[in-house]
C-alpha positions in Angstrom: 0.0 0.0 0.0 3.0 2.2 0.8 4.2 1.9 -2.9 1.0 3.4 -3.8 0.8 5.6 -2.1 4.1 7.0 -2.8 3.5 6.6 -6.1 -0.4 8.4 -6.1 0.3 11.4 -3.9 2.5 13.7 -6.7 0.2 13.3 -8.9 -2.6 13.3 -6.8 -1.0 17.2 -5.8 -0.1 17.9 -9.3 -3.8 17.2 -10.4 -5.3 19.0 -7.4 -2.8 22.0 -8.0 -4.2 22.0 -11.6 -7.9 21.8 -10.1 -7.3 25.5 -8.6 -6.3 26.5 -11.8 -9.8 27.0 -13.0 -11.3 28.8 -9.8 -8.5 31.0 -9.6 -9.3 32.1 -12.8 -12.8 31.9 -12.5 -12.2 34.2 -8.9 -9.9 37.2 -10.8 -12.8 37.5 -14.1 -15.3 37.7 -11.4 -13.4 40.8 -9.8 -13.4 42.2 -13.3 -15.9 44.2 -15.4 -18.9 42.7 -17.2 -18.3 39.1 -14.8 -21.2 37.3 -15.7 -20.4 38.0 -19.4 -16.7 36.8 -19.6 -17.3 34.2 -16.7 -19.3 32.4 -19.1 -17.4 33.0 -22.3 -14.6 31.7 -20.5 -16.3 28.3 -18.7 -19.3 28.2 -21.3 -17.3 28.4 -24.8 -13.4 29.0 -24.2 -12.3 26.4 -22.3 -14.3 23.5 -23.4 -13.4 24.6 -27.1 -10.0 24.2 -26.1 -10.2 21.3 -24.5 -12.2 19.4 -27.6 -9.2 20.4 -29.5 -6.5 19.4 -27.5 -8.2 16.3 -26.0 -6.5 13.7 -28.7 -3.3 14.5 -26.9 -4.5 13.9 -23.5 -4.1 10.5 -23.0 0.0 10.8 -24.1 0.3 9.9 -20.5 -1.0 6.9 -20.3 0.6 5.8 -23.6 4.3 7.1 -22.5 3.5 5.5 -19.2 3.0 2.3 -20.6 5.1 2.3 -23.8 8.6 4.4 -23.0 10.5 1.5 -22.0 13.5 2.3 -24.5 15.4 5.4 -26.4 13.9 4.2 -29.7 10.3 3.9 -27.9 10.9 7.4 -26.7 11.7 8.8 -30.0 9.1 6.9 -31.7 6.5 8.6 -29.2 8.1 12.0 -29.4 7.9 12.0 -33.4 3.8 11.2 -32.8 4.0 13.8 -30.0 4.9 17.0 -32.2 2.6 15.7 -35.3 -0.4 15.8 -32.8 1.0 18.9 -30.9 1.4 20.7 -34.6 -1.8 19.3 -36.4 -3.8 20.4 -33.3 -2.7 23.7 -32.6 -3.1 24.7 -36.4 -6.8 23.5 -35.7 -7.2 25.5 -33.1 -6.0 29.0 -35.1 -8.0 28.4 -37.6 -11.3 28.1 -35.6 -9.7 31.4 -33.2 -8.8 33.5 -36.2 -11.0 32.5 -39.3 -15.0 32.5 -39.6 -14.9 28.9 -38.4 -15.5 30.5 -35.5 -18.8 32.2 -35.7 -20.0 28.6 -37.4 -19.2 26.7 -34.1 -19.9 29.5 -31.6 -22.7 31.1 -33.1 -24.4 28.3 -35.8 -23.5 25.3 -33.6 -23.2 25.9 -30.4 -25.7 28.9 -30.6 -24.2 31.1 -27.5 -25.9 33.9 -26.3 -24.8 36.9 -28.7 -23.0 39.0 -26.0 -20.4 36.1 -25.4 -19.2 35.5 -28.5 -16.7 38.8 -29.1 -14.9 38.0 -25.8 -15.1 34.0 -26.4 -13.0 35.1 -29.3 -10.5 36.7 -27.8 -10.0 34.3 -25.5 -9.8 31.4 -28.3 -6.7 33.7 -30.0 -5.4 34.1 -26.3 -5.2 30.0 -25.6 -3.5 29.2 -29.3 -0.2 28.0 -28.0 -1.8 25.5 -25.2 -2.5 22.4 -27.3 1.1 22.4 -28.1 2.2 23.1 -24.6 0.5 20.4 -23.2 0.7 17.9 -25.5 4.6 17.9 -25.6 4.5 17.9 -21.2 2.4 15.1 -20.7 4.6 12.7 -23.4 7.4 14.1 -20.9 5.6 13.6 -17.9 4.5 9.8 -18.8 8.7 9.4 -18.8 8.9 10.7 -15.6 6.5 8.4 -14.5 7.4 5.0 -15.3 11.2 5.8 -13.9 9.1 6.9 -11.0 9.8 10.6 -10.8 6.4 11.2 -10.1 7.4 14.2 -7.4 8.9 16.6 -10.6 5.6 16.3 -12.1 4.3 18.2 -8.5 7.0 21.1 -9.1 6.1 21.4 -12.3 2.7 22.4 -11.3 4.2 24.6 -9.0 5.7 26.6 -11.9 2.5 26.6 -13.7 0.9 28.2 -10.9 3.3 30.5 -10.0 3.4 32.2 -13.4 -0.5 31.9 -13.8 -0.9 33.7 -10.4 1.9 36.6 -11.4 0.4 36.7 -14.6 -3.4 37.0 -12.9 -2.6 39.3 -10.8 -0.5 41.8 -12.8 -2.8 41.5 -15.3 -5.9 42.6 -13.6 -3.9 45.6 -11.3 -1.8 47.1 -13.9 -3.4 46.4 -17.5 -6.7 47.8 -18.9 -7.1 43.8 -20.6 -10.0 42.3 -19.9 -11.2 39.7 -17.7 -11.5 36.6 -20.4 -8.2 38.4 -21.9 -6.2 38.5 -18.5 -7.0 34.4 -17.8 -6.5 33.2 -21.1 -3.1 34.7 -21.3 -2.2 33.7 -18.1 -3.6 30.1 -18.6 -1.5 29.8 -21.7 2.0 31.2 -20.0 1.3 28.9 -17.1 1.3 25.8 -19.5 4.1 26.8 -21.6 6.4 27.5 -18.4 5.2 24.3 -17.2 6.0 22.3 -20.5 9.6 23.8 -20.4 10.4 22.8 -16.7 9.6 19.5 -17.4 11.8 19.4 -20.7 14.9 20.6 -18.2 14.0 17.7 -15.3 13.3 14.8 -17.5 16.9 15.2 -19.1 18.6 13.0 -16.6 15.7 10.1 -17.0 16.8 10.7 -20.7 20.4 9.9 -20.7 19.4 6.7 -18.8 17.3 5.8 -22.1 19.6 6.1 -24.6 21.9 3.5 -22.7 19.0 1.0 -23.0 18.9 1.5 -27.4 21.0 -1.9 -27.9 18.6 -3.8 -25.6 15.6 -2.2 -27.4 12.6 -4.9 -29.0 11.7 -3.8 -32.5 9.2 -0.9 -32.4 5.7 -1.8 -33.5 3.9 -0.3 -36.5 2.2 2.7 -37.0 -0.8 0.2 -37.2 -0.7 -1.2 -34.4 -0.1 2.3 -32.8 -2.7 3.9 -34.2 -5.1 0.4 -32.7 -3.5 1.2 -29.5 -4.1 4.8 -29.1 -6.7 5.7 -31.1 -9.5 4.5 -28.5 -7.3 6.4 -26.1 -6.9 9.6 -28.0 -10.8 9.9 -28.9 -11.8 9.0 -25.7 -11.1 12.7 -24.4 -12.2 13.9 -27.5 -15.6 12.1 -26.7 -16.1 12.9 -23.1 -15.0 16.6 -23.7 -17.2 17.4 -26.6 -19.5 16.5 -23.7 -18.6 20.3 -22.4 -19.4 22.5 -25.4 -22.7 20.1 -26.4 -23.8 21.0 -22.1 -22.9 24.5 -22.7 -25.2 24.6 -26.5 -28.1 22.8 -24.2 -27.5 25.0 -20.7 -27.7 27.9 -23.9 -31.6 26.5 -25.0 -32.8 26.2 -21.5 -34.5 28.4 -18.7 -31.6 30.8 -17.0 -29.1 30.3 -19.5 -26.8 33.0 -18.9 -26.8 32.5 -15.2 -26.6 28.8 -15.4 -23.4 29.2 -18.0 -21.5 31.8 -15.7 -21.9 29.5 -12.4 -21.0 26.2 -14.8 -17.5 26.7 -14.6 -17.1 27.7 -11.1 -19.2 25.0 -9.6 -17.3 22.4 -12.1 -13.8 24.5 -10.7 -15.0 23.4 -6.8 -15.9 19.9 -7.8 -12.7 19.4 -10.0 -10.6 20.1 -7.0 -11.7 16.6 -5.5 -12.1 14.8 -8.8 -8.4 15.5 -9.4 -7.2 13.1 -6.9 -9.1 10.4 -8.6 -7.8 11.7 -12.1 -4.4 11.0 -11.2 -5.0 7.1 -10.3 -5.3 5.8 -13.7 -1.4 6.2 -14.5 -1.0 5.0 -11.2 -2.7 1.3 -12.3 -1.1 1.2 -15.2 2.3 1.8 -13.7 1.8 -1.1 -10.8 -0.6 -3.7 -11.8 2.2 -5.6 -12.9 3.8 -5.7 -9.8 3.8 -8.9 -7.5 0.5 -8.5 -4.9 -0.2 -5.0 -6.3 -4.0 -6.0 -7.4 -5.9 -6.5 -5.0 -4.3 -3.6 -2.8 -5.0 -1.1 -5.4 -8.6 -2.4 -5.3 -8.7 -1.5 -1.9 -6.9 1.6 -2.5 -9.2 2.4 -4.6 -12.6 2.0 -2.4 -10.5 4.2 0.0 -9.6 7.2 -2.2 -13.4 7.0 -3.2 -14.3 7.6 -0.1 -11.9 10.2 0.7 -12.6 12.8 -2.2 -16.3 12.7 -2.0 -16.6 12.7 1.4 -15.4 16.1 1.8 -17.5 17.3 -0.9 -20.8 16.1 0.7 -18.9 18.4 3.7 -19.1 20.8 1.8 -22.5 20.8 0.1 -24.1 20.7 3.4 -22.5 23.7 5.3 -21.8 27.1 5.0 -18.4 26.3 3.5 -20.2 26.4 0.1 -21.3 29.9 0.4 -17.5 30.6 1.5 -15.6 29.3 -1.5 -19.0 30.7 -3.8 -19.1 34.3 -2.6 -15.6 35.2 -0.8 -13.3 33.0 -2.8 -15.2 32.8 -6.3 -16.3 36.4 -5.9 -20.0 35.7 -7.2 -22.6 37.8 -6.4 -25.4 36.6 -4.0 -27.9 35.6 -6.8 -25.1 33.5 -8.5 -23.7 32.5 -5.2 -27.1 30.7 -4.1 -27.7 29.0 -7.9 -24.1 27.4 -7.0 -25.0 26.2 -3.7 -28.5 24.4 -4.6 -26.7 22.3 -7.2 -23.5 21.3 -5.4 -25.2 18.3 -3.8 -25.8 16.8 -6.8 -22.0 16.8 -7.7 -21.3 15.1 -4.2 -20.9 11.6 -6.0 -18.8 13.0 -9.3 -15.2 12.3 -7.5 -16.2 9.0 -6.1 -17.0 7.9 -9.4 -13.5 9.5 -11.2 -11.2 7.2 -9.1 -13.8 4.2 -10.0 -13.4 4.9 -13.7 -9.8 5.7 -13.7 -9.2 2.0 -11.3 -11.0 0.4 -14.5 -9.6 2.4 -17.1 -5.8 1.7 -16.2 -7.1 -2.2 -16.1 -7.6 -1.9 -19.7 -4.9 0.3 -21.0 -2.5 -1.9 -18.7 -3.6 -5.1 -20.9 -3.9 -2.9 -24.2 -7.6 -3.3 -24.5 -8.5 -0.1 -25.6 -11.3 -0.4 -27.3 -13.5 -1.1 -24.1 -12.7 2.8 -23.1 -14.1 4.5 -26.1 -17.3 2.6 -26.0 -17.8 3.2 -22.5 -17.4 6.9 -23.3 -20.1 6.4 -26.2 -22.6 5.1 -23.5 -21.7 8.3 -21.5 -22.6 10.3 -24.1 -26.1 9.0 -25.2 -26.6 8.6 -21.4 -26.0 12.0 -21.1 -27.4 13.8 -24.4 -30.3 11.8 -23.8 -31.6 13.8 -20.4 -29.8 17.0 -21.7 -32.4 16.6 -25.0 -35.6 15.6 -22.4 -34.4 19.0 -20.6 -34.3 21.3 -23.8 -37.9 19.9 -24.9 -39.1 19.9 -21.4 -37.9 24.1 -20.7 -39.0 24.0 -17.1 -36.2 23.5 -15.4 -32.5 25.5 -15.1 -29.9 24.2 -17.1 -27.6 24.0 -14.7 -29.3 21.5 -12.4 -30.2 18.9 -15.9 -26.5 19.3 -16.7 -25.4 17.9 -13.8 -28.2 15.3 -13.5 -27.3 14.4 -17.0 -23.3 14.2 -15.9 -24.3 11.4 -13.0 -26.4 9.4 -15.0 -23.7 9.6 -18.0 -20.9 8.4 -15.3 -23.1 6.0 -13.7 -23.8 3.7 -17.2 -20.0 4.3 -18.3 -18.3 2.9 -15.5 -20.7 -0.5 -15.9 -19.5 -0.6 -19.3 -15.7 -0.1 -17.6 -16.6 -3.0 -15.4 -17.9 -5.0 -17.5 -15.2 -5.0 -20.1 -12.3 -5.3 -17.2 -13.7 -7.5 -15.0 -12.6 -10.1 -17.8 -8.9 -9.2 -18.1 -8.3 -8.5 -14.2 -10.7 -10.5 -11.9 -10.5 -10.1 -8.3 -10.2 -13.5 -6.4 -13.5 -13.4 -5.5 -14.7 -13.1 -9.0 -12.4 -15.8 -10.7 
């Protein structure tokens, strides 16, 4: 248990340091002019958008994690690495600086009218984080499997640092606005993070290249492509999830409200869904070792417990209208829309560390596939009572968005089971 636990808590602290990313932000636009407006340009059409685009690279960890063994895997990976870091980012300028944009935000989507000027500014402003992040988590994966797991934390450290200067200095000292001042300092936070962990991963390097002679032949870009594929549109998938909840929050009752408090209630509940986050590499990297199963099985009905827990804690005392109105800076109105939906988010980190236990079963044995239809039963789950809320119009969007995440969660982690229950039984299921 010690193992994983030495192994879980930097990354479990990297992730969590990330979580504040998003309320910090979410806390300096509020303290801005015109919050409501760029609150939900930023949570409601920015950073989904951006996340939708850059989602193919997310799951670099995992694949580096389970893959760089060897110099020649490393520069195999690191060759994919920059064509997905390069084709993506040059997808992302085009939809921030051409009319893609007003087809997806105002034809697609169909956002209010007021957020789409400042949504674009903050599209132009997050350009370079695609690339940024795609070339730090191949990195981090490294760092991982020669269990370095601690630089990852630092690295977060420097993100946050130069997101905070960069926050702060923005807001005091330049007329920019809100969605302008967190984009920017959202993209120099990742970029400064990308290049710490280029410098630490250097030593972990030189220890590769001695391994080139020992290397097993390097598969194809077939079976690469079988691999990851599952892996890299699973993201995709579940983020596209974001922008489709803002276009239905956007056709029900109270959309503007429900679209500025989105992001800061999903920033509060993020913070404890990190911690699960982080667990998946965690399987990956240990399953393999001697007694390691069924202790990360209990592990893992442990951290469940522990992340939601808190949460509930939260939900049910004033601590909610703390973090809503003095830390978040909402105003009253908002503040209270926040707090009467939080309970329903109570169970959303229990059920991250279940699917990431499950999800590192499969990417462990290289069964892929069961991921990306897990995350296609999410999303019908979920569309499903996001459409029955838009042809209903009775009730806010923010409260069927969330009802629609749960149920979406709920039928995806069956599937997880379900499929990984046959590679990895427990002994009381053999």
């Amino acid at each position: 248990m010690y193992v994983i636990l030495r192994t879980w808590w930097p990354l479990a602290l990297s992730w969590l340091l990330m979580g504040c990313e998003r309320p910090v932000v979410s806390a300096v636009i509020a303290r801005l002019p015109d919050p409501a407006i760029h609150l939900a340009a930023y949570g409601g059409v920015v950073f989904p958008l951006s996340l939708v685009i850059e989602s193919p690279v997310i799951m670099l960890l995992a694949a580096s994690t389970a893959l760089a063994k060897s110099w020649a895997w490393y520069r195999f990976l690191r060759a994919i690495t920059l064509w997905l870091g390069f084709g993506l980012t040059s997808l992302h300028g085009l939809v921030a600086f051409t009319s893609l944009f007003d087809v997806v935000v105002r034809d697609l989507l169909g956002i209010p009218p007021a957020l789409v000027e400042p949504a674009r500014v903050g599209m132009q402003l997050m350009t370079p984080w695609t690339a940024a992040i795609a070339f730090r988590r191949f990195q981090q994966g490294v760092l991982i499997r020669d269990g370095h797991t601690h630089l990852i934390s630092w690295g977060t450290v420097v993100r946050l640092m130069v997101l905070s200067g960069f926050l702060v200095g923005g807001a005091m000292l330049t007329s920019l606005s809100g969605i302008a001042v967190g984009t920017l300092a959202i993209s120099l936070g990742v970029i400064s993070e990308a290049l710490f962990i280029n410098r630490v991963v250097q030593p972990t390097l030189k220890r590769l290249r001695a391994t080139v002679s020992r290397s097993p032949s390097l598969p194809s870009l077939a079976w690469f492509a079988k691999f990851y594929m599952p892996l890299a549109t699973t993201p995709l998938l579940t983020l596209l999830a974001l922008p489709l909840a803002s276009a239905a929050l956007s056709r029900m009752p109270n959309a503007v409200e429900s679209l500025a408090v989105w992001p800061v209630v999903g920033g509060l509940v993020f913070l404890f869904q990190s911690l699960g986050l982080a667990y998946q590499e965690v399987v990956v990297a240990l399953l393999d070792k001697p007694g390691t199963r069924v202790l990360l099985y209990r592990f893992t009905q442990y951290l469940a417990l522990g992340v939601s827990i808190p949460l509930g804690i939260f939900a049910i005392t004033p601590l909610a209208r703390l973090w809503f109105v003095d830390v978040s800076g909402l105003l009253s109105p908002l503040a209270h829309f926040a707090e009467s939906v939080l309970w329903m988010a109570v169970a959303i980190p229990a059920l991250a560390v279940i699917e990431s236990w499950f999800q590192g079963i499969l990417v462990y044995h290289q069964q892929t596939h069961g991921i990306i239809e897990a995350v296609g039963i999410y999303l019908v789950a979920s569309g499903f009572l996001l459409g029955l809320g838009i042809l209903y119009d009775q009730i806010p969007g923010l409260y069927v968005g969330y009802g629609a995440t749960l149920m979406g969660l709920l039928m995806q982690i069956l599937w997880l089971w379900r499929r990984s229950r046959i590679l990895s039984p427990l002994p009381n299921e053999a």
